[in-house]
TIVEXVEX-885073 format. One record per residue (C-alpha): residue number from 1; z, x, y. Coordinates in pm, whole numbers, always signed. Example, Ala and Ser with C-alpha at 12.3 -4.5 7.8 and 13.67 -1.06 7.14 Angstrom:
# residues 2
[1; [+780; +1230; -450]]
[2; [+714; +1367; -106]]
END
This chain:
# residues 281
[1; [+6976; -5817; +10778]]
[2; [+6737; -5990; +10515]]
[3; [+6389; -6064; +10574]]
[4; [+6380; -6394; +10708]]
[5; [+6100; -6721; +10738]]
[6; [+5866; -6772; +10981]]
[7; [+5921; -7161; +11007]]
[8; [+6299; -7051; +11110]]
[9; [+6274; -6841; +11351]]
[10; [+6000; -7099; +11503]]
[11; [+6266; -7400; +11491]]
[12; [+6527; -7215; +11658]]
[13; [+6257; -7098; +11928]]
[14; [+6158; -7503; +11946]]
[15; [+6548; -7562; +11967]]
[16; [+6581; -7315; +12223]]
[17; [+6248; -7372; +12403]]
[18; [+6119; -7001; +12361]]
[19; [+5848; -6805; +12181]]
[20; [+5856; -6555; +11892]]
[21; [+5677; -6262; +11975]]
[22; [+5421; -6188; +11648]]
[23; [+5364; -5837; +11686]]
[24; [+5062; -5670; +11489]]
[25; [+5085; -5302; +11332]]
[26; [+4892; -5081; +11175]]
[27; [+5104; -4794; +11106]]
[28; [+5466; -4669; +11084]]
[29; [+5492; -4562; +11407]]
[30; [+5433; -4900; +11530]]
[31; [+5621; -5091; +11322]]
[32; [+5934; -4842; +11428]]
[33; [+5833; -4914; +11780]]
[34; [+5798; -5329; +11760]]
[35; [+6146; -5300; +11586]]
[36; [+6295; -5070; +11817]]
[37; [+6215; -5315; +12102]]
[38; [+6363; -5641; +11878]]
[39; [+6695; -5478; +11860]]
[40; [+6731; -5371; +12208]]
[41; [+6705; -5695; +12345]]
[42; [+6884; -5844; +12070]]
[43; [+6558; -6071; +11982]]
[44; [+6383; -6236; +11706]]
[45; [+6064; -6127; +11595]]
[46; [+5734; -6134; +11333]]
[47; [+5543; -5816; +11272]]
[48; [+5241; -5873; +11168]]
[49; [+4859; -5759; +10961]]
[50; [+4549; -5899; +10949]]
[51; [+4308; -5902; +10702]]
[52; [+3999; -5740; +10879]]
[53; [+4291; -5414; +10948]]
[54; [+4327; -5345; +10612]]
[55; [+4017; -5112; +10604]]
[56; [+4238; -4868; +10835]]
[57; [+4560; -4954; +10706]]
[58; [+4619; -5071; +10309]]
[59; [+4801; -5362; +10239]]
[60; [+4962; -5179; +9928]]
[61; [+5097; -4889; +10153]]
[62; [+5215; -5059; +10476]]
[63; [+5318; -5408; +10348]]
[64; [+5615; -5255; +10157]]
[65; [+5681; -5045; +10475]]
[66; [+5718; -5335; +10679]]
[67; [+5918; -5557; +10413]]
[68; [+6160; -5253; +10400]]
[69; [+6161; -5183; +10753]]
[70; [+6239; -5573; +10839]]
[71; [+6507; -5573; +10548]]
[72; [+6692; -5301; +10723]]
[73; [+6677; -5439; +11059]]
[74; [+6949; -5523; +11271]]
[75; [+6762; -5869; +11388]]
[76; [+6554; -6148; +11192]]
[77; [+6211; -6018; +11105]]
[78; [+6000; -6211; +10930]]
[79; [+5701; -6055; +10787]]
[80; [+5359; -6244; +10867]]
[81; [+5021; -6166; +10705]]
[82; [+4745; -6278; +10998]]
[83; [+4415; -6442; +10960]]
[84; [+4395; -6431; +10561]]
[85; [+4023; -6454; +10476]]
[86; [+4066; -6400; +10111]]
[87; [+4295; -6606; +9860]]
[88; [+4321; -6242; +9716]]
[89; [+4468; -6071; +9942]]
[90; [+4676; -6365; +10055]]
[91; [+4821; -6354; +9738]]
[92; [+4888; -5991; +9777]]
[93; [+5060; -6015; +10077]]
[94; [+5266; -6292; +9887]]
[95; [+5333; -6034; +9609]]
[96; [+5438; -5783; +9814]]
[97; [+5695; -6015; +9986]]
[98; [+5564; -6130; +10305]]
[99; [+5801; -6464; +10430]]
[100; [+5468; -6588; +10561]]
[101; [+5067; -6603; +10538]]
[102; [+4788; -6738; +10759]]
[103; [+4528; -6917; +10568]]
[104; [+4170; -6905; +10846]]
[105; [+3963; -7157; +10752]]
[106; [+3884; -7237; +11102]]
[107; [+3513; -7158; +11071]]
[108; [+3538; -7468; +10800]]
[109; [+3511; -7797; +10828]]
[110; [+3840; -7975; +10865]]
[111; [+3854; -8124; +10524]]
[112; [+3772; -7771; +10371]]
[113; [+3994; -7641; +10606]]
[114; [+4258; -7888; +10527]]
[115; [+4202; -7791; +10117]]
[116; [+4211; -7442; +10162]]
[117; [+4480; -7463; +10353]]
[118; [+4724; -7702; +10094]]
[119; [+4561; -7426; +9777]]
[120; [+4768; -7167; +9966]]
[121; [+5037; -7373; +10069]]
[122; [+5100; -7454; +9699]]
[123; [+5080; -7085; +9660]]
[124; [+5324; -6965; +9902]]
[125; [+5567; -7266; +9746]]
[126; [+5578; -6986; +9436]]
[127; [+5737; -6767; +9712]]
[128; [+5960; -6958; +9921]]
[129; [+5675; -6827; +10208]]
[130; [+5582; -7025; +10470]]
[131; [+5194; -7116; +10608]]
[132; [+5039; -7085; +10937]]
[133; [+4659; -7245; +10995]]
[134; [+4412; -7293; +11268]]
[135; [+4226; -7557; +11400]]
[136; [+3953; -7520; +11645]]
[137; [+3817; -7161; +11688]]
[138; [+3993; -6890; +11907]]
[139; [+3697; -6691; +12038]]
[140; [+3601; -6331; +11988]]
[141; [+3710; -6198; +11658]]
[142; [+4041; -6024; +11522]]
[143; [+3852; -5682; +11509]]
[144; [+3630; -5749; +11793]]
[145; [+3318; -5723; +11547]]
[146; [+3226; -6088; +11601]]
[147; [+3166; -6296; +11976]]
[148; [+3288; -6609; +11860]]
[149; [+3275; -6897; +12098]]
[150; [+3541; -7090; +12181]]
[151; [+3598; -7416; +12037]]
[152; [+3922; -7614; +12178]]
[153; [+4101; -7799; +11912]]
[154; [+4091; -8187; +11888]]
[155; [+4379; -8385; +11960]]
[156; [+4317; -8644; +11699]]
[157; [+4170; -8347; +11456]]
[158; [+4530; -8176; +11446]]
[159; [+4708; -8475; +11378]]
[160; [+4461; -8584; +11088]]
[161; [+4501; -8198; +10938]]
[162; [+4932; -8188; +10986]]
[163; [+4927; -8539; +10878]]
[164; [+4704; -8433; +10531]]
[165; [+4872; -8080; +10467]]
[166; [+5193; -8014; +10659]]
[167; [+5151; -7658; +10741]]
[168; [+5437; -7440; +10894]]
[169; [+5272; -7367; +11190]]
[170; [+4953; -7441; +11367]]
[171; [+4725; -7208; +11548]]
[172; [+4565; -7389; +11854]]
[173; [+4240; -7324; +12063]]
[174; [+4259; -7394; +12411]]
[175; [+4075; -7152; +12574]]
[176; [+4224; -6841; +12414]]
[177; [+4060; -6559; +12237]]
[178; [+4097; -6205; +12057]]
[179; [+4033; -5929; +12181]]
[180; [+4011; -5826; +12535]]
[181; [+3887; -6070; +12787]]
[182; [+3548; -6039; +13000]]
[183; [+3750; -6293; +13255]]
[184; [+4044; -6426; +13336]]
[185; [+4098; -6679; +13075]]
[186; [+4119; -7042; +13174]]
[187; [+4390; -7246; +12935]]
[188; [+4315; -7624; +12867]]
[189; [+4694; -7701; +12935]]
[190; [+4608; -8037; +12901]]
[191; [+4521; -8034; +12549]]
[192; [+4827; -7800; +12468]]
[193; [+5025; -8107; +12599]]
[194; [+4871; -8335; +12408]]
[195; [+4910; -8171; +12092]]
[196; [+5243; -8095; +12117]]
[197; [+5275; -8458; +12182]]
[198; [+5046; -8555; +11863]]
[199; [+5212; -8318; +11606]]
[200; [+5596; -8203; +11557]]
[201; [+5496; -7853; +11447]]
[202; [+5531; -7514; +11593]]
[203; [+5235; -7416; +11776]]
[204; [+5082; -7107; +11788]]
[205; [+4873; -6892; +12020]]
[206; [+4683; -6630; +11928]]
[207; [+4461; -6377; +12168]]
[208; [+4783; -6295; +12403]]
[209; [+4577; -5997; +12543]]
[210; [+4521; -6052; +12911]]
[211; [+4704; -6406; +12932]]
[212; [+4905; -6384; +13242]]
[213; [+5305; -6399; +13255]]
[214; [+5283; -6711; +13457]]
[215; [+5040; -6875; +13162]]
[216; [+5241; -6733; +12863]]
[217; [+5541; -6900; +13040]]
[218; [+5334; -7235; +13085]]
[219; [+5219; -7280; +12710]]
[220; [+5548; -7165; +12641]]
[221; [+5701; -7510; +12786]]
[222; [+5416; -7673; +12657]]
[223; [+5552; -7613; +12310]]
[224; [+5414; -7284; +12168]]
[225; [+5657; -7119; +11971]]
[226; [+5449; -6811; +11842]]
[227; [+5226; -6585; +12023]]
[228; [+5010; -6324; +11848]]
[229; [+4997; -5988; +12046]]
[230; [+4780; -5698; +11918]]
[231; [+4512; -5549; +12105]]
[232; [+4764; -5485; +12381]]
[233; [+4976; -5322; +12167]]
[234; [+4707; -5090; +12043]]
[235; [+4627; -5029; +12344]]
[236; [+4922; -4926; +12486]]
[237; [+5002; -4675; +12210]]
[238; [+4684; -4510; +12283]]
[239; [+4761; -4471; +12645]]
[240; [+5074; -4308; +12619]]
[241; [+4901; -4077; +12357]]
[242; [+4593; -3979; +12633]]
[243; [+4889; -3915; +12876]]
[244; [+5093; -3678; +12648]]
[245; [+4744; -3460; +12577]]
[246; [+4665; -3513; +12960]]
[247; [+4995; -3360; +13033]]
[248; [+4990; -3090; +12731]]
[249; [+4775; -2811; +12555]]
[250; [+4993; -2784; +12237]]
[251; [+5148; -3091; +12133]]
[252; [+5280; -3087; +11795]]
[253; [+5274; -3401; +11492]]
[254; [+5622; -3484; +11613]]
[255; [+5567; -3512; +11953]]
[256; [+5291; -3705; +11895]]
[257; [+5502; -3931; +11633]]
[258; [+5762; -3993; +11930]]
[259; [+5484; -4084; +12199]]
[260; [+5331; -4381; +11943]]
[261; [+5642; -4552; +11824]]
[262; [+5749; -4532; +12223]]
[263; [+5367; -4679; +12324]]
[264; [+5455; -4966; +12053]]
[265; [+5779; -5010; +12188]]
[266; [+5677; -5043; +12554]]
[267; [+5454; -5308; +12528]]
[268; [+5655; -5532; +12256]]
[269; [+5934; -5516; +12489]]
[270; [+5752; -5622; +12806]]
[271; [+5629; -5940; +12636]]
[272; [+5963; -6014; +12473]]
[273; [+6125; -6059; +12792]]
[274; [+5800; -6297; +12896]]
[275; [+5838; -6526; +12621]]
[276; [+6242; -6555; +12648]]
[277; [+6334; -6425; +12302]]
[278; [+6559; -6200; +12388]]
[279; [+6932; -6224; +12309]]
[280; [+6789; -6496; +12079]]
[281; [+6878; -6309; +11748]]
END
């Protein structure tokens, strides 16, 4: 199946009134895993890299494995590049044929935001690629280097910036952040239903990690249409990993090869079947 758009698979979700699982790898045996899981249950998906991963895992060796591995899929994929910091790399990732980029300008102001955003967006044009932004600030950081605080995006702010650029989908802040959490989080729902109200755009909603089922569901009727998952992902590929060593002297590479791609797999499944995806493809 071809490598597909972002904004697609979000107006089908919107049509349907699911969310898109965006999935975030950083090696093979994770992107076999997040895959693995997509065609089981039949479902949509975006795998996904951020810009602060790169350091561990190149953009010029696993962005072509994840084009080719979503080209040969037997569902939509579309390929996402998350939290762009750099127009360079950005452009990269649009080089290398990723169907869609995330511009973060979220520690701008909104009219910088709203120009860096539209410089990219005429960018990804070149490429038939679509654009995700934010507005607001999820807290924490992507890597967890940074303890960003939350700042909840403005009603009347997200209309003004998908009004003046718009984008293909729009990151919100309501409460949410990267990373693990300290606390159970507490979602605004309130403003989620008022920007869904404001702005007919796919939202999105990153920092899944730690969101309960019951509060994925509720954002989920609330209008989100993507949800970013990676620490828990990470995390559960380095679980199963501790168990196979706690269970074993002598594993070999391959066993080890078949315990990541199944820790991937585990934990893209479980939050397919939360957000409703499945048998979606």
């Amino acid at each position: 199946m071809p490598l597909v758009g972002m904004r697609d698979l979000l107006n089908k979700a919107e049509k349907g009134k699911y969310a898109v699982g965006s999935f975030s790898v950083a090696n093979m045996e994770m992107v076999m895993g997040a895959i693995k899981a997509g065609e089981e249950l039949n479902s949509p998906m975006i795998i996904q890299i951020a810009e602060v991963r790169l350091n561990y895992s190149p953009l010029h060796l696993i962005g072509p494995m994840m084009v080719s591995a979503a080209s040969a899929a037997k569902i939509p994929v579309a390929i996402h590049f998350d939290h762009g910091l750099t127009l360079e790399k950005v452009n990269e990732a649009l080089e290398l044929g990723f169907t869609s980029v995330m511009i973060d300008g979220s520690k701008c102001s909104l009219k910088d935001n709203m120009n860096l955003t539209k410089k990219v967006m005429d960018e990804a044009k070149k490429y038939n690629a679509d654009v995700e932004a934010e507005i607001g600030r999820v807290g924490g950081s992507e890597d967890g280097s940074e303890n960003l605080s939350i700042l909840c995006t403005g009603v009347n702010e997200a209309k003004e910036f998908y009004s003046e650029t718009g984008v293909d989908a729009l990151a919100v802040a309501i409460g949410n952040a990267h990373g693990v959490y300290l606390e159970n989080p507490k979602l605004n729902f309130n403003i989620l239903d008022e920007i869904n109200k404001s702005v007919d755009v796919p939202l999105v909603l990153h920092g899944g990690t730690g969101i309960s089922d019951e509060d994925f569901r509720k954002c989920i009727s609330l209008g989100i249409r993507k949800i970013n998952i990676a620490t828990a992902t990470f995390a559960s590929v380095e679980e199963n990993v501790r168990k196979l060593y706690n269970q074993s002297e002598n594993v070999d590479y391959f066993k080890l090869h078949e315990k990541e791609i199944e820790g991937a797999y585990l934990n893209v499944k479980r939050h397919i079947l939360v957000f409703g995806s499945q048998n979606k493809a």
